[in-house]
C-alpha positions in Angstrom: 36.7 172.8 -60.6 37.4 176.6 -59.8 40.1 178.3 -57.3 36.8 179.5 -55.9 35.7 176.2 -54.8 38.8 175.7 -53.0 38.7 178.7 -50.9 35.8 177.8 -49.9 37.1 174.4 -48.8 39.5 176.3 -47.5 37.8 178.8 -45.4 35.7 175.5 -44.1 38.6 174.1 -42.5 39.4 177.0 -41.1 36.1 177.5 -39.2 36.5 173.6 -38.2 39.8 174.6 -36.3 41.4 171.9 -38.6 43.6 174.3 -40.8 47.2 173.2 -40.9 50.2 175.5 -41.1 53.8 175.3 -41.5 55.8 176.5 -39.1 59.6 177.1 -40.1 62.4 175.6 -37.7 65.6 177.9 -37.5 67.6 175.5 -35.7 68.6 171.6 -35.4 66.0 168.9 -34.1 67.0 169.7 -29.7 65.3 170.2 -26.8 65.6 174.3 -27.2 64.5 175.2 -30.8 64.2 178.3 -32.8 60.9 178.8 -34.5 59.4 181.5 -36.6 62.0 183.6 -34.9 61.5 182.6 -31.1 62.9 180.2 -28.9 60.6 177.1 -27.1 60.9 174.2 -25.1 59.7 171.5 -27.9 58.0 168.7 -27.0 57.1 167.7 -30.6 59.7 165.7 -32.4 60.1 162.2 -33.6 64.3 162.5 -32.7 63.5 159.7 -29.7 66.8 159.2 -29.3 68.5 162.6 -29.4 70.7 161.2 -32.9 69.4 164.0 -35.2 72.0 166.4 -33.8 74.8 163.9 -33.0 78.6 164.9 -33.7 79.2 161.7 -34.5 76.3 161.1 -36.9 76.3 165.0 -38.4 80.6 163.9 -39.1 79.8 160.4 -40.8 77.5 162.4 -43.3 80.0 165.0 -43.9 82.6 162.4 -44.5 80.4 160.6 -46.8 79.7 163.4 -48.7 82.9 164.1 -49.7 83.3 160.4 -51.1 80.2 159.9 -52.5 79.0 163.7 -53.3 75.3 164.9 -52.2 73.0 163.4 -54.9 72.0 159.7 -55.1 72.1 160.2 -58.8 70.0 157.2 -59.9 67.9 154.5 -58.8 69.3 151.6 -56.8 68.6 149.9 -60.1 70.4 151.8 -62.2 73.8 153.1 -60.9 72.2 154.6 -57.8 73.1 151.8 -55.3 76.5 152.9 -53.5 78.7 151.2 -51.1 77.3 152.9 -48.4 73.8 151.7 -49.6 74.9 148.2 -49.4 76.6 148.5 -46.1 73.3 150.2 -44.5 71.5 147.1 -45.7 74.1 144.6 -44.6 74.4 146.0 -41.5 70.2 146.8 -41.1 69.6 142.9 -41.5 71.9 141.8 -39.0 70.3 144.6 -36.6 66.7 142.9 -37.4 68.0 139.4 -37.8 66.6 139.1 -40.8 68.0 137.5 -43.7 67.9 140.8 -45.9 67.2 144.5 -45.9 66.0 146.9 -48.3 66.4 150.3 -48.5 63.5 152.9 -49.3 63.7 157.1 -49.5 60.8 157.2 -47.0 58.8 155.4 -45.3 56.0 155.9 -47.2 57.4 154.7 -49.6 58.4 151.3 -48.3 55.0 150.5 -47.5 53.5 151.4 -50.7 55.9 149.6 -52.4 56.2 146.3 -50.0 52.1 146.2 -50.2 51.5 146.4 -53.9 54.6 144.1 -54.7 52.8 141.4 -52.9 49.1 142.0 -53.5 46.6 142.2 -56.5 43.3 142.0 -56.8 43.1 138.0 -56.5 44.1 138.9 -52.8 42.8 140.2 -49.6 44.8 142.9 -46.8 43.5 143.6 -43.6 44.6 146.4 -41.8 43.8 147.7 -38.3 41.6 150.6 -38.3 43.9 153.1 -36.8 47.3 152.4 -39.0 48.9 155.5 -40.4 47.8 156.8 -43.5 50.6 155.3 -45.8 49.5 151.5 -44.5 46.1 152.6 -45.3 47.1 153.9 -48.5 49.1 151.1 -49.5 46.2 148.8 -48.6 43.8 151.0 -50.7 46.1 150.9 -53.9 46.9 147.3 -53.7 43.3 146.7 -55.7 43.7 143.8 -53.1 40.4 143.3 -51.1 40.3 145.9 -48.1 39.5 145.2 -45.0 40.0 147.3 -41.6 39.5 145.2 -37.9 38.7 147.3 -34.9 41.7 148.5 -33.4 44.4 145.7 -31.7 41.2 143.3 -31.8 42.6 140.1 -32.3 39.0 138.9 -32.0 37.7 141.2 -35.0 40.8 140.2 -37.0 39.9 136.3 -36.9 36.5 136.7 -38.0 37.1 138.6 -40.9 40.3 136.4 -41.7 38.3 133.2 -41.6 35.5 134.8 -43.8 37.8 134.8 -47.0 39.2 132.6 -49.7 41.5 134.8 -51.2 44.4 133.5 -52.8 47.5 135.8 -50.5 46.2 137.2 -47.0 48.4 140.3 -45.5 47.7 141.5 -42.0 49.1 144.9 -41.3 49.4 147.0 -38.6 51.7 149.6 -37.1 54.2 148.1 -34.0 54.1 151.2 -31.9 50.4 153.7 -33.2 52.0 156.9 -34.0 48.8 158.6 -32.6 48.3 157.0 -29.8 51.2 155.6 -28.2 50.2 151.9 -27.5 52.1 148.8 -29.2 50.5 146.3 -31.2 49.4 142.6 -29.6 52.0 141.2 -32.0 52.1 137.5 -30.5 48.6 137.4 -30.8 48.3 138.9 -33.9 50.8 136.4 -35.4 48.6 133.6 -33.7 46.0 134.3 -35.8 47.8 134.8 -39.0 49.4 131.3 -38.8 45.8 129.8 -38.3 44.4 131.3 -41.7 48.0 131.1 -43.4 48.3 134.6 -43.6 51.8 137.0 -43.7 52.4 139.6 -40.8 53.2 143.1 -42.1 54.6 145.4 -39.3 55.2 149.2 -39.6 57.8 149.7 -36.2 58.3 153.6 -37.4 58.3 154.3 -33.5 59.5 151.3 -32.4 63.0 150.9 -33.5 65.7 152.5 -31.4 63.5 152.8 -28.6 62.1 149.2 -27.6 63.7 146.1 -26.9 66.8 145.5 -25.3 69.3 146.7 -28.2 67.0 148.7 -29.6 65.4 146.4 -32.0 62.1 147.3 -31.9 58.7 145.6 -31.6 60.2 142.4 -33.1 63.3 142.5 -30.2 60.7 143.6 -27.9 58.5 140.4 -28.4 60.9 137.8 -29.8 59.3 137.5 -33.3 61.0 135.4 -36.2 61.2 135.9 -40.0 58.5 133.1 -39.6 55.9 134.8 -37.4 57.0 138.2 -39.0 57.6 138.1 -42.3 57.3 142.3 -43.6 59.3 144.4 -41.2 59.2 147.9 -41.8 61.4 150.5 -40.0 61.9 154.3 -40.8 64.9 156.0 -40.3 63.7 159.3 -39.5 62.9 158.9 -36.0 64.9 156.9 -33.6 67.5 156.6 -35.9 67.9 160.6 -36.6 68.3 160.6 -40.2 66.0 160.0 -43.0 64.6 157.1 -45.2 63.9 153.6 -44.6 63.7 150.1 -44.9 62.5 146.5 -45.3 63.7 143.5 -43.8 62.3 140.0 -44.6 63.3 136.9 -46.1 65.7 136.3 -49.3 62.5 135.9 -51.2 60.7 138.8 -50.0 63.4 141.1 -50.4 64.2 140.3 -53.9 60.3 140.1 -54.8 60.7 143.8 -53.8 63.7 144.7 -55.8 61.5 143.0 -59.0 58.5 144.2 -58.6 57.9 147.2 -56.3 57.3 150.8 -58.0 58.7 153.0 -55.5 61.6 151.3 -54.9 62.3 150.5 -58.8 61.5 153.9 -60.4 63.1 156.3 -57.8 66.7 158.1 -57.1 68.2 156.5 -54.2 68.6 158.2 -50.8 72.2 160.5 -50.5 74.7 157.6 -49.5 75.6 160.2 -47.4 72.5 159.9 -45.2 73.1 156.1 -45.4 76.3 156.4 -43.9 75.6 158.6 -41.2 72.6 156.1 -40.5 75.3 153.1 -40.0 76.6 155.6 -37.6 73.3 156.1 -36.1 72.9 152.6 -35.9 76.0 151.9 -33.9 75.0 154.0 -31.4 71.8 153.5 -30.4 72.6 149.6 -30.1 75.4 150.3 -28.1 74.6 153.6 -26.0 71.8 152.0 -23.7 71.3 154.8 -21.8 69.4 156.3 -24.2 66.3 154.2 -24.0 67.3 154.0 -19.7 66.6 157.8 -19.8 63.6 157.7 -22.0 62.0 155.4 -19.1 62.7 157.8 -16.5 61.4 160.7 -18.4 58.4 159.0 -19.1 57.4 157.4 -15.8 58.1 161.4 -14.5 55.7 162.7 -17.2 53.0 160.2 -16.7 53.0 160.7 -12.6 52.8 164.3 -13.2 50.2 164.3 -15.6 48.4 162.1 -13.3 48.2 164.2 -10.6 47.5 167.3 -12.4 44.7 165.8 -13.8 45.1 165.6 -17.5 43.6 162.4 -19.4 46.8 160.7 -21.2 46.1 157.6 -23.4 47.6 154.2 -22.5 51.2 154.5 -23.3 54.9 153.1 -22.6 56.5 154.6 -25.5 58.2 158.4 -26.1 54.8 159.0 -27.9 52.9 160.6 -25.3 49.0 162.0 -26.1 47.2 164.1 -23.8 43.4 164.0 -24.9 41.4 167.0 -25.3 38.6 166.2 -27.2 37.6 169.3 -29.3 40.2 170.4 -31.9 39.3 174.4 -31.1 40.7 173.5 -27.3 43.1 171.5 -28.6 44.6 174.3 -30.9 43.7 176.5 -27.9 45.8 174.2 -25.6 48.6 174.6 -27.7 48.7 177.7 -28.5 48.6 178.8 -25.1 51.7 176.9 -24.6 53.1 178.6 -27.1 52.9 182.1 -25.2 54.7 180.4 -22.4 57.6 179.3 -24.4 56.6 175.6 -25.2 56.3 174.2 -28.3 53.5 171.0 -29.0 51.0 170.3 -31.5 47.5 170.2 -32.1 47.1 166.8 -33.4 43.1 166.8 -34.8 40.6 165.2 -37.3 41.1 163.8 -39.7 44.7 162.6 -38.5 42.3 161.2 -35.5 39.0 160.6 -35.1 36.4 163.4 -34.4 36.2 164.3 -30.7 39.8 162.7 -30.3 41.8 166.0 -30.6 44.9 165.8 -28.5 48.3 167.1 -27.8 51.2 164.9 -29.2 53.7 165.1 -26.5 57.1 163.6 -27.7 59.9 162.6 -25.2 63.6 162.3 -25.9 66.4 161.1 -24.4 67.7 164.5 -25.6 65.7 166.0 -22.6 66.0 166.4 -19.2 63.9 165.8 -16.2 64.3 169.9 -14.9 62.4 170.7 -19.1 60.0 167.9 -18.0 58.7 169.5 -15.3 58.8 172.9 -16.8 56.3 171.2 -19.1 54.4 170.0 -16.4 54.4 173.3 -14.7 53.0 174.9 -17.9 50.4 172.3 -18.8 49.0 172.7 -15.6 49.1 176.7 -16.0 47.3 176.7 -19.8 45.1 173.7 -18.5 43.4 175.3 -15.7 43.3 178.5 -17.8 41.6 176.7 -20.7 38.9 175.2 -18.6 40.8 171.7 -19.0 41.0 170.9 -15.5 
């Protein structure tokens, strides 16, 4: 290996339009942002609710921090687990009506550490071929048997279920695809895992706060038991507004975790300070309806007017809201031609999606309003026609 040979990886991506760059953000997580120094319109974050910014929430973490400090300290195992740890968890399981809740320092962590807790090599995971990265990663460093089923093909899961005779089966799958925007065939998918006597892992990152009729997610949104569900996964950075996350499951499955999985055991806790401003959080997007009333509105208003504009959106009822390009070099053309009229949106490309899937990642909150939704409109349709899109 030489710094050479990584410039010229470097340089490759470059000429591949699939260079990332950080951008810095001057300001909270709103509708009007500071960035690099200039102000957009940003259509880009994961704060689906609007709680990021919240008096409330930003006032429950200051209090916090004054009783508990900043730090964690130490892991949950050690003398890292604080009172408002426990009451996060306590609270968390009740939301999820699951008998327990464990909390993680990020999502990526909880499925790493839920996956290889359960699985070894004696066992098989199947995973659907679009999950984010840290399912596919978990699956991968399980040393379980690795399988990936065509994407929300209940079909392709069955076969390769009934193919195997390993000794624990784990089906996993996002509840809301954080690419694409549609939700999981959970019923059906839970069908087929109680024919082969197999557990139902579910990542609802993008589901929680925003589906389901207080907010519960996927497994609100469908009706789904501790016995049809058995791994629920939620983060805590999106719809909640904070940071973190968690696992809720059985009495068993929870302390199987606590026993046996890495990032959970050998880690410094979250700041209880973020855990108590996420109870806050917690409260109000189960009680403030509204929130998820207003993220309707906005996105039956973006999807008409992308429709008649004439832009090719992907098949979606959630906040997540992809316009498909195609190429990455129009993609990051696309967006950076809404960046010269004040809007901000990424270029989502390969290897994040498949090749020739490049697409703007249009994110809705209930944070916005419907007169900066059809600002946005107004300026897809400007950069689109411009770009040769429509």
């Amino acid at each position: 290996m030489s710094f050479d040979e990584l410039s010229a990886e470097l340089n490759n991506r470059k000429q591949q339009f699939l260079y990332r760059q950080r951008r810095t953000l001057e300001t909270p997580q709103q509708p009007l942002v500071e960035v690099d120094g200039r102000e957009y319109l940003a259509f880009c974050s994961n704060d689906y609710l609007g709680l990021a910014n919240h008096p409330e929430v930003i006032s429950s973490f200051q209090n916090a921090a004054n009783i508990y400090g900043v730090g964690g300290g130490a892991s949950h195992l050690v003398n890292g687990h604080s009172k408002a740890h426990h009451d996060l968890e306590e609270a968390l399981a009740e939301f999820t009506g699951r008998p327990r809740a464990l909390l993680f320092s990020t999502g990526y962590m909880a499925n790493l550490g839920a996956v290889n807790a359960l699985l070894d090599k004696q066992d098989a995971v199947f995973e659907d071929r679009i999950n984010h990265a840290s399912l596919l990663d978990a699956g991968l460093l399980s040393g379980a048997r690795f399988q990936r089923y065509l994407h929300n093909d209940v079909e392709s899961l069955d076969k390769r279920l009934g193919k195997t005779e390993a000794r624990r089966k784990l089906v996993v799958t996002d509840g809301v695809f954080s690419m694409d925007g549609d939700l999981a065939d959970l019923p059906a998918i839970s069908s087929v895992c109680e024919k082969h006597r197999a557990w139902l892992m579910v990542d609802d990152a993008h589901g929680f706060g925003c589906l389901g009729k207080s907010g519960g997610g996927c497994a609100e949104l469908f009706d789904m038991s501790t016995d049809q569900l058995q791994v629920l996964v939620g983060t805590l950075g999106k719809g909640f507004g904070t940071a973190g996350a968690f696992v809720a499951g059985s009495e068993e499955l929870v302390e199987t975790l606590i026993q046996h999985a890495r990032t959970y055991i050998y880690t410094t806790s979250m700041p209880p300070a973020v855990a108590a401003a996420t109870l806050t959080s917690l409260k109000i997007l189960q009680t403030e309806n509204w929130r998820r009333e207003k993220l309707e509105t906005l996105i039956k208003q973006f999807r008409t007017g992308c429709e008649q504009i004439g832009l090719q959106l992907m098949d979606s009822p959630t906040p997540i809201q992809p316009i498909l390009i195609g190429e990455s070099d129009k993609a990051l053309d696309m967006s950076q031609g809404l960046e010269q009229e004040g809007i901000f949106i990424s270029a989502i490309r390969p290897p994040t999606v498949p090749q020739g899937s490049a697409r703007l990642r249009v994110t809705l909150s209930a944070a916005h309003d419907e007169e900066q939704v059809n600002t946005l409109l107004n300026k897809l349709e400007k950069v689109a026609r411009g770009s040769g899109i429509i």
